[in-house]
N, CA, C and O atoms as a GROMACS GRO file, in nm:
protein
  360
    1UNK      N    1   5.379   9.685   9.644
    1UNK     CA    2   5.510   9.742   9.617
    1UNK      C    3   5.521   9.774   9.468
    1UNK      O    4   5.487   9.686   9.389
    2UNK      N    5   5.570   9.901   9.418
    2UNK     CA    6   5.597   9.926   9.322
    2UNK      C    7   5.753   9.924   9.279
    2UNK      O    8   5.844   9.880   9.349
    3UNK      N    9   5.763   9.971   9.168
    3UNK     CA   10   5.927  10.034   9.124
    3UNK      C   11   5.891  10.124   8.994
    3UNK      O   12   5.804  10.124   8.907
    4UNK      N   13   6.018  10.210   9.031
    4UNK     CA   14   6.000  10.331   8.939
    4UNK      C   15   6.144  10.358   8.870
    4UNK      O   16   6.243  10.383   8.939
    5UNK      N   17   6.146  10.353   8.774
    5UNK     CA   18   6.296  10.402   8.691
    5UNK      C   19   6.280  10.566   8.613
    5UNK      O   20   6.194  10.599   8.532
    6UNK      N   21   6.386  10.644   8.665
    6UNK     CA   22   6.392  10.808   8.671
    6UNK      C   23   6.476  10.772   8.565
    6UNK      O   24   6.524  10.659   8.570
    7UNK      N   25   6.512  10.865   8.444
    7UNK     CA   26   6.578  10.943   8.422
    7UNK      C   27   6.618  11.096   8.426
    7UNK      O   28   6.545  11.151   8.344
    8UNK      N   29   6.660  11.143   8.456
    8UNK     CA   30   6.723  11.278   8.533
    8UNK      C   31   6.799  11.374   8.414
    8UNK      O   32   6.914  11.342   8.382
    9UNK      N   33   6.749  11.464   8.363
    9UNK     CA   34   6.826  11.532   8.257
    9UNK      C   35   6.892  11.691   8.313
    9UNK      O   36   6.812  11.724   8.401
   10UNK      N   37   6.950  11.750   8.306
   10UNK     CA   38   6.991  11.872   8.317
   10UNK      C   39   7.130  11.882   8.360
   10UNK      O   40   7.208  11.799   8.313
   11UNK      N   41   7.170  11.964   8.434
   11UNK     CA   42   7.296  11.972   8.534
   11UNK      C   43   7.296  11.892   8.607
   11UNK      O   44   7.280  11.927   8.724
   12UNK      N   45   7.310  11.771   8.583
   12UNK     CA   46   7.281  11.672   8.753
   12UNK      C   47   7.429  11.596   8.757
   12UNK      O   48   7.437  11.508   8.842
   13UNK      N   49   7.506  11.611   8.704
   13UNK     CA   50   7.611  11.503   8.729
   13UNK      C   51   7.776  11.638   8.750
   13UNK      O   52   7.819  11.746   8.710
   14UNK      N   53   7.798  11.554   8.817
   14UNK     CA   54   7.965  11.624   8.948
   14UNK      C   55   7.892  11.734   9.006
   14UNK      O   56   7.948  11.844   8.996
   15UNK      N   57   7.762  11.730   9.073
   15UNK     CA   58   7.696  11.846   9.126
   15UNK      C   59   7.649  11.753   9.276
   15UNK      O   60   7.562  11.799   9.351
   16UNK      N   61   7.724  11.612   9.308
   16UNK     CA   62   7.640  11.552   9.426
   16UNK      C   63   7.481  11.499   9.386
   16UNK      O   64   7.388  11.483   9.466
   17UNK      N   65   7.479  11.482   9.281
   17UNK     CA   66   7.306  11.427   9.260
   17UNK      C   67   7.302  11.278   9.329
   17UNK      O   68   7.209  11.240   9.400
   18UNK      N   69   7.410  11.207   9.297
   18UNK     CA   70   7.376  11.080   9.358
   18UNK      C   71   7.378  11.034   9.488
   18UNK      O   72   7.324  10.935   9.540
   19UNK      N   73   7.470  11.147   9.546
   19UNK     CA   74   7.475  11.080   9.706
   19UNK      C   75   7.331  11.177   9.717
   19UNK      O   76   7.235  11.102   9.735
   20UNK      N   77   7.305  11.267   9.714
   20UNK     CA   78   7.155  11.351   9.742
   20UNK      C   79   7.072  11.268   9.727
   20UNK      O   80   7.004  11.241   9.826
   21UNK      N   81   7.045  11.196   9.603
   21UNK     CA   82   6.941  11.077   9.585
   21UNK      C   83   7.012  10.937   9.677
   21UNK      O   84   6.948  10.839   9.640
   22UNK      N   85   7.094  10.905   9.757
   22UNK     CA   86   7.089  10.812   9.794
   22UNK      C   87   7.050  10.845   9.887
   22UNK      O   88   7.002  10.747   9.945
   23UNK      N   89   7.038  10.978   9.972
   23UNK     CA   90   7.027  11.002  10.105
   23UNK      C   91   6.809  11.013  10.119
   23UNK      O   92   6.715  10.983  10.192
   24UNK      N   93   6.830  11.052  10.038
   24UNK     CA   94   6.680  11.078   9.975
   24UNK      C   95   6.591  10.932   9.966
   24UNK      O   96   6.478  10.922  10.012
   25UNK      N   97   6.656  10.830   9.904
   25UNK     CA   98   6.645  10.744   9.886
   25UNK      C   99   6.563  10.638  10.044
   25UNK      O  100   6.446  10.607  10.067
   26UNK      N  101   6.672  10.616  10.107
   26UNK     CA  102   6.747  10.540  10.224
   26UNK      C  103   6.612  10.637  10.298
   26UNK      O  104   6.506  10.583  10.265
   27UNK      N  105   6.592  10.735  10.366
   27UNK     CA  106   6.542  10.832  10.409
   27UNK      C  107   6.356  10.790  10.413
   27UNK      O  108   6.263  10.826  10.486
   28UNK      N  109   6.371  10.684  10.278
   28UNK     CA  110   6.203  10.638  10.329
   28UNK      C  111   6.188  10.519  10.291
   28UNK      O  112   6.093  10.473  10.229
   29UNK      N  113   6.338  10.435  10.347
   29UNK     CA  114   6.313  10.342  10.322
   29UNK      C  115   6.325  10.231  10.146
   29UNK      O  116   6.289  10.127  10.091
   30UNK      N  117   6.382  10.322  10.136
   30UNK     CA  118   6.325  10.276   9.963
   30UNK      C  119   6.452  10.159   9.922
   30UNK      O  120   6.528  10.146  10.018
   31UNK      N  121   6.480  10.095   9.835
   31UNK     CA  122   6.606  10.027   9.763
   31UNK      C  123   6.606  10.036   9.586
   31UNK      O  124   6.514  10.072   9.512
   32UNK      N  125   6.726   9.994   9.556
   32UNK     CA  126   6.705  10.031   9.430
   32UNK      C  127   6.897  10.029   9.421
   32UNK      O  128   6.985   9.962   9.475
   33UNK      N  129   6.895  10.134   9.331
   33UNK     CA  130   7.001  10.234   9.255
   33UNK      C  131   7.008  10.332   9.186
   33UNK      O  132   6.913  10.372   9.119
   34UNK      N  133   7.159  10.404   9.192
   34UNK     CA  134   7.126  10.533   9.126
   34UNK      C  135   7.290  10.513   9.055
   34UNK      O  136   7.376  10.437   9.100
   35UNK      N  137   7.302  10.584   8.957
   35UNK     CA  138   7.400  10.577   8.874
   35UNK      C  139   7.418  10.755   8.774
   35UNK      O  140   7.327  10.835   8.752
   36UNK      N  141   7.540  10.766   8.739
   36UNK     CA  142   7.571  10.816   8.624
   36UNK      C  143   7.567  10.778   8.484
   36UNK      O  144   7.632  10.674   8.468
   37UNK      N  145   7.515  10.822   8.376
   37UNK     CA  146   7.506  10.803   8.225
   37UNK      C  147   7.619  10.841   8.178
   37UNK      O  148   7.694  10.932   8.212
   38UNK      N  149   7.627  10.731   8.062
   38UNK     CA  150   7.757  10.802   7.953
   38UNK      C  151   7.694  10.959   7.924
   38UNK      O  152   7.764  11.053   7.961
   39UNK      N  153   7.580  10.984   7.865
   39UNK     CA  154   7.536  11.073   7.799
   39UNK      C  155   7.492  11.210   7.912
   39UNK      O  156   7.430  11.310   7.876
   40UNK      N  157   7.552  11.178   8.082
   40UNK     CA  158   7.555  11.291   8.143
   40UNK      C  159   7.402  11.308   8.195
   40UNK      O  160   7.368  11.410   8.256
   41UNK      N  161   7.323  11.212   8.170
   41UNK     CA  162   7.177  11.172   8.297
   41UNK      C  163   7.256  11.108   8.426
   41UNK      O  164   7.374  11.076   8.441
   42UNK      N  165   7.125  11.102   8.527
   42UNK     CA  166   7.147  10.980   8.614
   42UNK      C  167   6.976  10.939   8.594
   42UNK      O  168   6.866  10.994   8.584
   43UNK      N  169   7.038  10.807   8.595
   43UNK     CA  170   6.960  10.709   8.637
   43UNK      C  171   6.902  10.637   8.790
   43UNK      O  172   6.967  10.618   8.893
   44UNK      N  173   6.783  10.614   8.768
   44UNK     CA  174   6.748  10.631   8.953
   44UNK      C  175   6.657  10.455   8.951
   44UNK      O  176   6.546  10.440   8.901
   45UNK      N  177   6.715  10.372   8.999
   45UNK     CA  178   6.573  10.266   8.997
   45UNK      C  179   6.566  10.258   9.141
   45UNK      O  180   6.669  10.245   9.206
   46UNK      N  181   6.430  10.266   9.209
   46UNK     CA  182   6.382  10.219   9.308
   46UNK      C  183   6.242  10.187   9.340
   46UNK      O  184   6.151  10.236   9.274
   47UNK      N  185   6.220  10.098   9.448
   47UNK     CA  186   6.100  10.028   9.456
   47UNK      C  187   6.052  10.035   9.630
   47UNK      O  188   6.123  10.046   9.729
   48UNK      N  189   5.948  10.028   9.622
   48UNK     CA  190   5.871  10.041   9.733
   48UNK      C  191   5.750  10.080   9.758
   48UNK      O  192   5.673  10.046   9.668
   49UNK      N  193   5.690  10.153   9.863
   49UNK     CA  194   5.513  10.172   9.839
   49UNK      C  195   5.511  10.281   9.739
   49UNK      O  196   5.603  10.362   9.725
   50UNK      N  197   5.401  10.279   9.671
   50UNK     CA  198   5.387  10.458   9.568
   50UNK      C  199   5.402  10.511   9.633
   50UNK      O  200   5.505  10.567   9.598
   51UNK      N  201   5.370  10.557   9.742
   51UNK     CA  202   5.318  10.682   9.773
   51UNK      C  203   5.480  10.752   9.798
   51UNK      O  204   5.530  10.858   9.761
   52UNK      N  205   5.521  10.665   9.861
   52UNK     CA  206   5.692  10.698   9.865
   52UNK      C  207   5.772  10.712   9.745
   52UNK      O  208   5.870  10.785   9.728
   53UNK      N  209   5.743  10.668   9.702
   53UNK     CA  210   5.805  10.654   9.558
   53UNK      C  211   5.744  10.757   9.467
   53UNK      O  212   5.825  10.785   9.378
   54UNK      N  213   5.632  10.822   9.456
   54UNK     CA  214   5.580  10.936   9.444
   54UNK      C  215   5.632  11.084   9.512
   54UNK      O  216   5.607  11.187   9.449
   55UNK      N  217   5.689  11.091   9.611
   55UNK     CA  218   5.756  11.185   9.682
   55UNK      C  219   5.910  11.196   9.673
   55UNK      O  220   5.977  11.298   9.692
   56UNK      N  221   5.959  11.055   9.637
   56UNK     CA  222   6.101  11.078   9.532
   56UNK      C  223   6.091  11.143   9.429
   56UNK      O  224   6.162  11.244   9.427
   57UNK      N  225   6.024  11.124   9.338
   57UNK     CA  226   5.960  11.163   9.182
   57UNK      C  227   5.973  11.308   9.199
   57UNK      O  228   6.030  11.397   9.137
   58UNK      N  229   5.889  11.299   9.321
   58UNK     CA  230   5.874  11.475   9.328
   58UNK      C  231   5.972  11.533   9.355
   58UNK      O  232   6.006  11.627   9.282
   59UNK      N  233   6.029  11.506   9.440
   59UNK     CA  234   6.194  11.533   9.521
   59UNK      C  235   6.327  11.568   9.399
   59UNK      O  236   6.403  11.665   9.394
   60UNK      N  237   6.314  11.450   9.311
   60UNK     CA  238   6.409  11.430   9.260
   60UNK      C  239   6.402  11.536   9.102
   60UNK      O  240   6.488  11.549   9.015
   61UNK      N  241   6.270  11.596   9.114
   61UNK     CA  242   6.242  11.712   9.018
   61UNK      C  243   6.339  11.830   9.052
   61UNK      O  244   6.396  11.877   8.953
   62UNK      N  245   6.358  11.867   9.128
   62UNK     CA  246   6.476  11.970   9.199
   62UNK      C  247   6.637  11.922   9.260
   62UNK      O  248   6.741  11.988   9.269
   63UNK      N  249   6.604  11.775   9.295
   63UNK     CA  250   6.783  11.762   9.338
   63UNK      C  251   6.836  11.817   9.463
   63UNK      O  252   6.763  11.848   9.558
   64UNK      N  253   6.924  11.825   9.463
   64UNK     CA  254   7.066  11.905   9.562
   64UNK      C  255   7.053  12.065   9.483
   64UNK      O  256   7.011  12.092   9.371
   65UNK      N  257   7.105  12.151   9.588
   65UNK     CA  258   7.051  12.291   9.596
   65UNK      C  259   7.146  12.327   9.458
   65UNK      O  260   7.115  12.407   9.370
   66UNK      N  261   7.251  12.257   9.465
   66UNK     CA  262   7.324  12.299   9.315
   66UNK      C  263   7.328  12.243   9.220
   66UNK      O  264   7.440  12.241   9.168
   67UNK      N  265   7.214  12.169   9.148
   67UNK     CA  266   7.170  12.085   9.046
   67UNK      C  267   7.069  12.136   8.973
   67UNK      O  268   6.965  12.154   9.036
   68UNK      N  269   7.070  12.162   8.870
   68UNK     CA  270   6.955  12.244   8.793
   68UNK      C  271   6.911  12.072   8.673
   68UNK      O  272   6.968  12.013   8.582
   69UNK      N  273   6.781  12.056   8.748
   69UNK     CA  274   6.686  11.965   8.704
   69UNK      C  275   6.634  12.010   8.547
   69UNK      O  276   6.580  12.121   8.549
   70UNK      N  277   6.637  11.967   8.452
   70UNK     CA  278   6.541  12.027   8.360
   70UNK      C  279   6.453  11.921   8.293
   70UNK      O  280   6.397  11.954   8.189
   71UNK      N  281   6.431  11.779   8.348
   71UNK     CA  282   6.353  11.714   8.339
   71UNK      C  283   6.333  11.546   8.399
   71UNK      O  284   6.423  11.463   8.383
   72UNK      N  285   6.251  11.526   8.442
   72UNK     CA  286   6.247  11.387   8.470
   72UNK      C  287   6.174  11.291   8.396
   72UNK      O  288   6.059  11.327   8.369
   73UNK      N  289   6.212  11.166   8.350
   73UNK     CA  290   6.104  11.078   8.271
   73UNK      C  291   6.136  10.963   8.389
   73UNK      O  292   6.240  10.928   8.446
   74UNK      N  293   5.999  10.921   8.399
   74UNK     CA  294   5.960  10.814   8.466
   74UNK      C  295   5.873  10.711   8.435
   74UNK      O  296   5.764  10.738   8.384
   75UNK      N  297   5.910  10.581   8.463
   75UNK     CA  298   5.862  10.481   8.412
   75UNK      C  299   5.841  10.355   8.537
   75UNK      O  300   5.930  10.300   8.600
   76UNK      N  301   5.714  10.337   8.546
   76UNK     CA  302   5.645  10.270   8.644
   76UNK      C  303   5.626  10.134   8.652
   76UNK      O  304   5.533  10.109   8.577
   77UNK      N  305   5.675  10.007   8.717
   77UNK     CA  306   5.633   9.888   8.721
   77UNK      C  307   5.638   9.818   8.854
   77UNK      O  308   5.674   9.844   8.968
   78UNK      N  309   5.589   9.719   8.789
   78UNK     CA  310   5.594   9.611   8.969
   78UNK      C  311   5.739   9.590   9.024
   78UNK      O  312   5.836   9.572   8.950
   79UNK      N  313   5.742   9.593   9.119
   79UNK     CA  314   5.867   9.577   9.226
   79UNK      C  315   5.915   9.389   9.173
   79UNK      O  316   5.842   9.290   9.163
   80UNK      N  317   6.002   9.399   9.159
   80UNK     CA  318   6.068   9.280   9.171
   80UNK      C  319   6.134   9.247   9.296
   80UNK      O  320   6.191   9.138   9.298
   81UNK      N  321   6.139   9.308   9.384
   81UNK     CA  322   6.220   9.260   9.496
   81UNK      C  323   6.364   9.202   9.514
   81UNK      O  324   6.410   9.125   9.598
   82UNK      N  325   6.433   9.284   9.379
   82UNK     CA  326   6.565   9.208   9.376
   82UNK      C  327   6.640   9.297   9.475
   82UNK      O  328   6.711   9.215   9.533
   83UNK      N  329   6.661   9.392   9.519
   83UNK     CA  330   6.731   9.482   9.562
   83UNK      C  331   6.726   9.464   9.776
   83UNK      O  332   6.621   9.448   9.839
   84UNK      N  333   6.826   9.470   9.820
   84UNK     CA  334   6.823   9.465   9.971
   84UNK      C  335   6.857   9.604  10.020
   84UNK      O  336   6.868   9.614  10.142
   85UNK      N  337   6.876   9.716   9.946
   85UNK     CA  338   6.910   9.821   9.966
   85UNK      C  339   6.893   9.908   9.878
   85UNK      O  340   6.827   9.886   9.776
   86UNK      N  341   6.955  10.031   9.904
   86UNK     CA  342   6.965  10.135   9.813
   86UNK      C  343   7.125  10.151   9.827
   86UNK      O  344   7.183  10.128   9.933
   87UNK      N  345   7.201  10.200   9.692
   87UNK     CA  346   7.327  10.190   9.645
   87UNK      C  347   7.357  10.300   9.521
   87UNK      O  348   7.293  10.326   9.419
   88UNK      N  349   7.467  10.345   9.568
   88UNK     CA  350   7.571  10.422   9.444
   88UNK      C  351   7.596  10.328   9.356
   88UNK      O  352   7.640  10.232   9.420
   89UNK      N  353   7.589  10.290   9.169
   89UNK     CA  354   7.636  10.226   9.102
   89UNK      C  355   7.725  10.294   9.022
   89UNK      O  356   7.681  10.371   8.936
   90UNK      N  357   7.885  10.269   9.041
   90UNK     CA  358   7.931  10.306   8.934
   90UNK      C  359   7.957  10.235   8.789
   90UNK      O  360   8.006  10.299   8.696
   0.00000   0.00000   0.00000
């Protein structure tokens, strides 16, 4: 099990990015969270096998059809297993 923490830069926030990534999320299984930034990112942590978590990464490069992505940074570590789900954080 891995975990991966996104940051999400572009148009992504009051455009539906987070319920898109929760549905996205949930969809393979994954847990974690996703949130809004003061500074107008979202933030994405979730954990589970790579390979899934690799196809978020990818996923989450484009978003919801009305979200203009203009970059993702990602940062890779071992799963802690704190999480029983995937969740909206406000």
């Amino acid at each position: 099990m891995q975990r991966v923490r996104l940051i999400i830069s572009g148009d992504v926030v009051g455009v539906g990015y987070r319920a898109w990534a929760l549905r996205a999320a949930q969809s393979k299984g994954l847990v974690g969270w996703v949130k809004n930034r003061q500074d107008r990112t979202v933030e994405l942590v979730a954990e589970g096998p790579r390979q899934d978590l690799e196809e978020l990464v990818k996923q989450c490069q484009h978003g919801p059809e009305v979200a203009w992505v203009e970059k993702v940074d990602a940062e890779w570590g071992k799963a802690t297993g704190e999480f029983m789900g995937f969740a909206v954080v406000y």
